[in-house]
N, C-alpha and C positions, 0 to 999 in steps of 0.2 A: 553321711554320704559315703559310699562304697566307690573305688573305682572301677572304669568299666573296662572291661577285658575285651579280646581279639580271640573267638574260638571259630573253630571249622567244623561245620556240622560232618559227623559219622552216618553211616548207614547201618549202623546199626544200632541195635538199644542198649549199648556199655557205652559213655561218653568219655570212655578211657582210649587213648594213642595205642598205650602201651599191653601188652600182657607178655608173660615169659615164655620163650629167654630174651625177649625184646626189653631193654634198661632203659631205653629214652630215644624220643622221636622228637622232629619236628618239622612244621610246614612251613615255608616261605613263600613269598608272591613272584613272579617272574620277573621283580626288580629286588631282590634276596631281602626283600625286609622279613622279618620274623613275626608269622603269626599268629602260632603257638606252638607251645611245647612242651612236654611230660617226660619226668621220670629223669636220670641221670645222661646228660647229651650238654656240650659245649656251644651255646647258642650265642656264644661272640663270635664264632666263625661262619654263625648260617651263612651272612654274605657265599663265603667263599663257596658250599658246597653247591650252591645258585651255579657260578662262576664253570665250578668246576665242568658239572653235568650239563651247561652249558655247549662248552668247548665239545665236550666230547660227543655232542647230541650232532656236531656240525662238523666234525672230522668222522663221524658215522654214516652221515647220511650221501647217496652219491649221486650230489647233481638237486637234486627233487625236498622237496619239504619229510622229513623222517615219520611213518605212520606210528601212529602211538605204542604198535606190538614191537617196533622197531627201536625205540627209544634203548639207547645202552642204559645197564644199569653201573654203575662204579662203586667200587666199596676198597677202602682204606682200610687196610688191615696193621695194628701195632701190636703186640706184646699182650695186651689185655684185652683187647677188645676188636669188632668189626663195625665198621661204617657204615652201610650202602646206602645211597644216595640215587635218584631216580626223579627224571621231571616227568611230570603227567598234564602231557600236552593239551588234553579235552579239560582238563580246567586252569592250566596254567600258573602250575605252583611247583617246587620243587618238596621232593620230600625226604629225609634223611632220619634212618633209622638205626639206634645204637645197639648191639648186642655181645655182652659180655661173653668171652672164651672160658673158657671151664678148666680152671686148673688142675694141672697135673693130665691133663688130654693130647696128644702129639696131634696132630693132624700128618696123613700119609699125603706120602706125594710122588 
């Protein structure tokens, strides 16, 4: 007997999250449980990235319910890597995507 898994259908015909430079994604529901996930991404914290893009979805929006193109997107940036995190209000999940920095690359600013 196999166990049975939690995945979310793509739109298109690669059943993969992921492809480069994207290292790891994943989806939550709009109460931050984790419903799946691929590739390199810290998925003890989904909660939080729920949480995060939350907050910022309602300190965004002014007055009025935020339209989907309006949704902020947030991205954590550290030493190695980027975050960005985005809720997708028409189905009601949050989604959080990893993507490794390129060593030895400066980023201008």
């Amino acid at each position: 007997m196999t166990a049975a898994t939690t995945t979310v259908p793509t739109s298109s015909a690669s059943s993969s999250l992921i492809a480069p430079p994207v290292t790891g994604a994943l989806i939550n529901d709009s109460n931050g449980l984790l419903l799946t996930s691929q590739g390199t991404i810290d998925t003890s914290r989904s909660g939080a990235y729920t949480s995060i893009v939350s907050l910022a979805s309602s300190l965004a929006s002014s007055g009025g319910g935020a339209e989907e193109e309006d949704m902020p997107v947030i991205t954590i940036e550290t030493s190695e890597s980027e975050i960005m995190v985005r809720k997708c209000r028409e189905r009601g999940v949050t989604i959080a995507v990893r993507v490794e920095k390129e060593v030895g690359v400066e980023k201008e600013e």
